[in-house]
N, CA, C and O atoms as CSV, one atom per row, in Angstrom:
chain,resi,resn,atom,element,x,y,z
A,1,UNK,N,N,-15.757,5.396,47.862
A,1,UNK,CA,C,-15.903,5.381,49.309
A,1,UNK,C,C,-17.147,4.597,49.696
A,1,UNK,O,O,-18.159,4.536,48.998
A,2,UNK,N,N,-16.960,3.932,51.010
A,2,UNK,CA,C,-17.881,3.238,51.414
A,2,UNK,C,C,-18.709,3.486,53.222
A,2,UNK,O,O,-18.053,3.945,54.157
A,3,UNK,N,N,-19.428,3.285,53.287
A,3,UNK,CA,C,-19.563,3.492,54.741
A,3,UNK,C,C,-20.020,2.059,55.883
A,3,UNK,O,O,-21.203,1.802,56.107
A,4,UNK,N,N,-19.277,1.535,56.283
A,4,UNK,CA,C,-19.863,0.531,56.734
A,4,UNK,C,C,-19.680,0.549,58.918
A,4,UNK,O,O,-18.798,1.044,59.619
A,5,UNK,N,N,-20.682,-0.058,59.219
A,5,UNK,CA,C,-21.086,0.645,60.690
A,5,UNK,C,C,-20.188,1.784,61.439
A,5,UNK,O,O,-19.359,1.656,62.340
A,6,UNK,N,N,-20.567,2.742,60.867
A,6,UNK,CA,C,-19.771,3.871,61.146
A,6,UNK,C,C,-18.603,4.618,60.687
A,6,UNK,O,O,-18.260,5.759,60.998
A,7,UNK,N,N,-17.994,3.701,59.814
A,7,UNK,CA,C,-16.546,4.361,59.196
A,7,UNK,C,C,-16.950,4.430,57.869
A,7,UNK,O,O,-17.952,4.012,57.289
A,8,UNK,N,N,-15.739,5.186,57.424
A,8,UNK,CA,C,-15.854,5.571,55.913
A,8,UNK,C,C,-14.521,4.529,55.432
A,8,UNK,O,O,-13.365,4.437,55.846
A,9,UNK,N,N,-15.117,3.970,54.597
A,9,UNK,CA,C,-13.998,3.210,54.115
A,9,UNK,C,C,-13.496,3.917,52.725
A,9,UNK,O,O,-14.313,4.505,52.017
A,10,UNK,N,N,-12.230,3.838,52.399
A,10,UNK,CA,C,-11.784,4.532,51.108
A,10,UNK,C,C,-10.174,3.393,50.417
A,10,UNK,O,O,-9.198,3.038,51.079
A,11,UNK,N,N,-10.364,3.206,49.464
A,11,UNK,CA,C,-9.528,2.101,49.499
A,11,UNK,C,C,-8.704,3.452,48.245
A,11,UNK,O,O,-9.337,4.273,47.582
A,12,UNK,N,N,-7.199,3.271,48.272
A,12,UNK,CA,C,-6.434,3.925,47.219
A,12,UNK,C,C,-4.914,2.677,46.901
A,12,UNK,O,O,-4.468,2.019,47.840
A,13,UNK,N,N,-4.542,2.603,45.997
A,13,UNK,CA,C,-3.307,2.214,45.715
A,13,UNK,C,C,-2.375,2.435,46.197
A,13,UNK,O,O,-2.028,3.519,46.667
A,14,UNK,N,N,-1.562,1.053,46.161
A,14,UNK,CA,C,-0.118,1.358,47.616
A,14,UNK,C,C,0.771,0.503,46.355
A,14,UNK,O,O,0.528,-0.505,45.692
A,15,UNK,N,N,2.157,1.680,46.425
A,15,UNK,CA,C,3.012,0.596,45.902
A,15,UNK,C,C,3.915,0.304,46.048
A,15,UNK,O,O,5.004,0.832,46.270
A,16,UNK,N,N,3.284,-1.259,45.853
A,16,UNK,CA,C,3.873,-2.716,46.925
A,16,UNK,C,C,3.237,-3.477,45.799
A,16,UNK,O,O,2.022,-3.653,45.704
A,17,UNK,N,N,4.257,-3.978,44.839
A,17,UNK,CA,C,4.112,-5.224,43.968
A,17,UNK,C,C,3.202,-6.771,44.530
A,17,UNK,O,O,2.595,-7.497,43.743
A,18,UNK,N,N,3.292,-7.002,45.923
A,18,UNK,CA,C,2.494,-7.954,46.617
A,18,UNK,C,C,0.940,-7.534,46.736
A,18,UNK,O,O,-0.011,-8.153,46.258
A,19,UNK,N,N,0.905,-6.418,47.436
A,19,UNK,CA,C,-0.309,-5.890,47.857
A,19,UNK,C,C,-0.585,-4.353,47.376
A,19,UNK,O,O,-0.627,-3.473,48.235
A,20,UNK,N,N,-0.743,-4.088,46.212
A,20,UNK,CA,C,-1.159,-3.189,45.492
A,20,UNK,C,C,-2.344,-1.942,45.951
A,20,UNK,O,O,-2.329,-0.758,45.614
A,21,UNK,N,N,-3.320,-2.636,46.802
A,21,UNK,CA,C,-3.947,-1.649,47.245
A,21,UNK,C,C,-4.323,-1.528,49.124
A,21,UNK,O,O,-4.119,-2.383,49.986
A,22,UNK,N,N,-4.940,-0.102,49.271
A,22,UNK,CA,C,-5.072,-0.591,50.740
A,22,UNK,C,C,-6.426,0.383,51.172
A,22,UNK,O,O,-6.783,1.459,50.692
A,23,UNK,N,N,-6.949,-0.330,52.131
A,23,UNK,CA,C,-8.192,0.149,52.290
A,23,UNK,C,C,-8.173,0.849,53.827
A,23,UNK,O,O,-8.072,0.087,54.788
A,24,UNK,N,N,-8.289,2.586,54.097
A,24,UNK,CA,C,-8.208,2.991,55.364
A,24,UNK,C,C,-9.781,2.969,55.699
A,24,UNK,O,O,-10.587,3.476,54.917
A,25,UNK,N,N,-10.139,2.415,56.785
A,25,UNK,CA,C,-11.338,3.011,57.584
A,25,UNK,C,C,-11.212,4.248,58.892
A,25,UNK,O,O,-10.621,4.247,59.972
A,26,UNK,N,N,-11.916,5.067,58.318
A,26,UNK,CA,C,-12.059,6.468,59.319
A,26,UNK,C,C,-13.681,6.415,60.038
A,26,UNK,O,O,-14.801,6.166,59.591
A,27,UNK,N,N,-13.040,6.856,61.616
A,27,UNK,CA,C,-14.221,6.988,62.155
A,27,UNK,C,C,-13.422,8.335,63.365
A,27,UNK,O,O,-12.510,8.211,64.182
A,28,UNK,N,N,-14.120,9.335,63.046
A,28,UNK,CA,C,-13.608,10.419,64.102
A,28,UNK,C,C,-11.570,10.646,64.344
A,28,UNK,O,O,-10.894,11.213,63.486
A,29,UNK,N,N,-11.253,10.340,65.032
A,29,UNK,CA,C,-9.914,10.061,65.322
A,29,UNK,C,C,-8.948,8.949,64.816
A,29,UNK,O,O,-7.809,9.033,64.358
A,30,UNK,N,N,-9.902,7.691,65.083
A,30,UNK,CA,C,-9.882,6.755,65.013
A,30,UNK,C,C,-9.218,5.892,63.470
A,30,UNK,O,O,-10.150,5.925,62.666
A,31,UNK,N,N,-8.227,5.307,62.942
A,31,UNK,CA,C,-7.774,4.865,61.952
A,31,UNK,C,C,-7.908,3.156,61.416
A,31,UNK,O,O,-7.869,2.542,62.482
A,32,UNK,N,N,-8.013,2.362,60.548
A,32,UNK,CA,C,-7.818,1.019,61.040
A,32,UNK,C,C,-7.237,0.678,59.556
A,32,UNK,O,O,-8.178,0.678,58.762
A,33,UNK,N,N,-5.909,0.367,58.878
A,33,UNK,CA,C,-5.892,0.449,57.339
A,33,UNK,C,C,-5.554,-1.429,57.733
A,33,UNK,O,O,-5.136,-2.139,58.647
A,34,UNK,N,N,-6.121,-1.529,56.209
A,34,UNK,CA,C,-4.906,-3.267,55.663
A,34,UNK,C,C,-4.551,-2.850,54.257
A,34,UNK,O,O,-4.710,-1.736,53.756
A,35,UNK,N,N,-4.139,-3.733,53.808
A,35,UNK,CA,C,-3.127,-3.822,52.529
A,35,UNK,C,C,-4.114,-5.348,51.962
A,35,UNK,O,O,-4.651,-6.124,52.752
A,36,UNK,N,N,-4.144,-5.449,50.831
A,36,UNK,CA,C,-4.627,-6.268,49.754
A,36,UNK,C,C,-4.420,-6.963,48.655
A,36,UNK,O,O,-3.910,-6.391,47.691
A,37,UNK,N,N,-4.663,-7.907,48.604
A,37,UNK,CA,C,-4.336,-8.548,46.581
A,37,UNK,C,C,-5.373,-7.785,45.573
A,37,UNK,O,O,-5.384,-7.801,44.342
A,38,UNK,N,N,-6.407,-6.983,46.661
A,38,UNK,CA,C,-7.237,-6.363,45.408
A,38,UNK,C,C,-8.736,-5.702,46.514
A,38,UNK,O,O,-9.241,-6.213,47.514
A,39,UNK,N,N,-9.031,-4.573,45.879
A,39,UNK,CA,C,-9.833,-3.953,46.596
A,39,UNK,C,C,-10.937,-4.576,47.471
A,39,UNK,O,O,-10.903,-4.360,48.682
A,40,UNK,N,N,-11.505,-5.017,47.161
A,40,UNK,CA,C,-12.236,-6.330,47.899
A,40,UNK,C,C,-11.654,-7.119,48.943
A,40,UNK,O,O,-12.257,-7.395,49.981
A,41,UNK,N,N,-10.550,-7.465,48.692
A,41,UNK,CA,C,-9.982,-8.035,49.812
A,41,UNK,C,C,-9.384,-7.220,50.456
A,41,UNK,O,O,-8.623,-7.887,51.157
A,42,UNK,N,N,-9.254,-6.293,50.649
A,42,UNK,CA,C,-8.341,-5.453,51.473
A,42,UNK,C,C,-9.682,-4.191,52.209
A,42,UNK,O,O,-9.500,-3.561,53.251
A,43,UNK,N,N,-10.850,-4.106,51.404
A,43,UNK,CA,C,-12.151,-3.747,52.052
A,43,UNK,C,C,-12.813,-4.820,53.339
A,43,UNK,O,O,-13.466,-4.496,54.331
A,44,UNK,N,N,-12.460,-5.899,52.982
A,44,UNK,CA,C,-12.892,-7.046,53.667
A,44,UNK,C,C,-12.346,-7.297,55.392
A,44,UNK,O,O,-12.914,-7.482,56.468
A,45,UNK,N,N,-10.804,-7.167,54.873
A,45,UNK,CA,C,-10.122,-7.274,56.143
A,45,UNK,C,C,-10.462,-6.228,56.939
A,45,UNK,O,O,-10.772,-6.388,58.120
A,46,UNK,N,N,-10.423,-4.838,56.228
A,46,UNK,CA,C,-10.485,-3.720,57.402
A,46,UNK,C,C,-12.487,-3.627,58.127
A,46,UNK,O,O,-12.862,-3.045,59.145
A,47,UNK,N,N,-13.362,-4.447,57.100
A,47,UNK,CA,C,-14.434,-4.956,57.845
A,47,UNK,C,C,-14.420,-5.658,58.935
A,47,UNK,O,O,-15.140,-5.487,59.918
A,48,UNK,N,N,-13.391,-6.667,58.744
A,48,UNK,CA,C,-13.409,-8.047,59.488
A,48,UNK,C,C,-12.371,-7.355,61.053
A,48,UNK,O,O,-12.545,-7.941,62.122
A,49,UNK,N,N,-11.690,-6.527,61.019
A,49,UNK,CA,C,-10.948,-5.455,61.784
A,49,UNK,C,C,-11.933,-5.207,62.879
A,49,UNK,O,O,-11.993,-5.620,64.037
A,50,UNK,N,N,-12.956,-4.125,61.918
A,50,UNK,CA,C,-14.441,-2.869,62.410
A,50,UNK,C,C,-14.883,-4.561,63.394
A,50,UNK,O,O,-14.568,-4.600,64.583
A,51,UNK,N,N,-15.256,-5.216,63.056
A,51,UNK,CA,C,-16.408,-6.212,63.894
A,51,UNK,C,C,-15.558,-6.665,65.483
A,51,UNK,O,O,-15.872,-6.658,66.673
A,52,UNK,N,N,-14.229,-7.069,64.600
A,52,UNK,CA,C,-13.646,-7.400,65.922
A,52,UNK,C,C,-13.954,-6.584,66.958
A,52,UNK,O,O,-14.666,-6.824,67.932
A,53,UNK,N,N,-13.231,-5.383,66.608
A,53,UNK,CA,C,-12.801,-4.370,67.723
A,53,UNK,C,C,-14.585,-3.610,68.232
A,53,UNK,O,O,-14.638,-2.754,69.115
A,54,UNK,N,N,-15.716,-4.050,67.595
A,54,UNK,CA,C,-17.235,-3.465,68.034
A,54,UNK,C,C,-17.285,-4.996,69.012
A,54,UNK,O,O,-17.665,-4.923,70.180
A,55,UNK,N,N,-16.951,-6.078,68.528
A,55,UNK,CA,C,-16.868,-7.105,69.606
A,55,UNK,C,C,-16.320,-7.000,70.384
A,55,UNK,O,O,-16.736,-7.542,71.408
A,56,UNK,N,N,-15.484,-6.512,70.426
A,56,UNK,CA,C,-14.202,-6.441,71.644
A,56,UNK,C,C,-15.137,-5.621,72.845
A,56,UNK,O,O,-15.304,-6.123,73.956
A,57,UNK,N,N,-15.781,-4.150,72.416
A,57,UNK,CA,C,-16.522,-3.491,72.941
A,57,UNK,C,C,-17.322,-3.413,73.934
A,57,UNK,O,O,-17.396,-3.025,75.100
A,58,UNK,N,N,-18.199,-4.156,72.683
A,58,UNK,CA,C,-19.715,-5.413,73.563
A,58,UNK,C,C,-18.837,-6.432,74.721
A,58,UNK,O,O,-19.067,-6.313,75.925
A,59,UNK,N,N,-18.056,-7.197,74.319
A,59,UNK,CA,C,-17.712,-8.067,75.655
A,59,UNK,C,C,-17.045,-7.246,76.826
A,59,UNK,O,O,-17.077,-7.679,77.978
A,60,UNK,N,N,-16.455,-6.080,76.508
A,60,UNK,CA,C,-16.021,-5.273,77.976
A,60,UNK,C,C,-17.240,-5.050,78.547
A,60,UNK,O,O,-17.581,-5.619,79.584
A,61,UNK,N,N,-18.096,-4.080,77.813
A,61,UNK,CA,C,-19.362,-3.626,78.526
A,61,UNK,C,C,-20.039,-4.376,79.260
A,61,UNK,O,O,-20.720,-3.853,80.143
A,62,UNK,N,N,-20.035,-5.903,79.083
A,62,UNK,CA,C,-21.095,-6.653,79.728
A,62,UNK,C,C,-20.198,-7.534,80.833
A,62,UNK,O,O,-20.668,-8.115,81.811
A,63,UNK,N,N,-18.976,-7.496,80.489
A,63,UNK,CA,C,-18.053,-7.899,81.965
A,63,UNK,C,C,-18.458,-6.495,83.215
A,63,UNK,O,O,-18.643,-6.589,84.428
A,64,UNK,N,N,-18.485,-5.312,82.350
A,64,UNK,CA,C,-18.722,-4.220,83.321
A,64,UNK,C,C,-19.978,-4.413,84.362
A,64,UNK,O,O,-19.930,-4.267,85.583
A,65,UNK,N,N,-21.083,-4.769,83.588
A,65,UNK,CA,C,-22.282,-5.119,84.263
A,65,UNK,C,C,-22.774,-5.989,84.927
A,65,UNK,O,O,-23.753,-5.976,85.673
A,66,UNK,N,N,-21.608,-7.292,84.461
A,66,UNK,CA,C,-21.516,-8.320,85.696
A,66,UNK,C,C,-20.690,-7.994,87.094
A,66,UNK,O,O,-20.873,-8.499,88.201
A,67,UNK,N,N,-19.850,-7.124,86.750
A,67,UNK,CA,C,-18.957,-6.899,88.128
A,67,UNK,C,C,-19.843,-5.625,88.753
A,67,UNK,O,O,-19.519,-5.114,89.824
């Protein structure tokens, strides 16, 4: 297990001859999984997921404060 800005990442085996493993990030309620060629990459995506959606965040909030 890993923890990266706020979630717990936990990657376990999925089987799927393509994408063998998959990495869920947990934060409260909140779920975000991908599927992988290999733990690393499938840790990566559900990182690359976490940033989007903390970006996504930040740009509502500051449309909020312009309007």
């Amino acid at each position: 297990m890993e923890e990266y800005r706020g979630y717990v990442i936990e990657v376990v085996e999925n089987n799927e001859k393509q994408y063998p493993y998959k990495a869920i990030a947990r934060k409260e309620e909140e779920q975000i999984k991908h599927k992988g060629y290999s733990k690393l990459q499938a840790i990566d995506l559900v990182k690359g997921t976490i940033n989007l959606q903390i970006a996504k965040i930040g740009r509502a909030s500051c449309r909020e404060r312009v309007s």
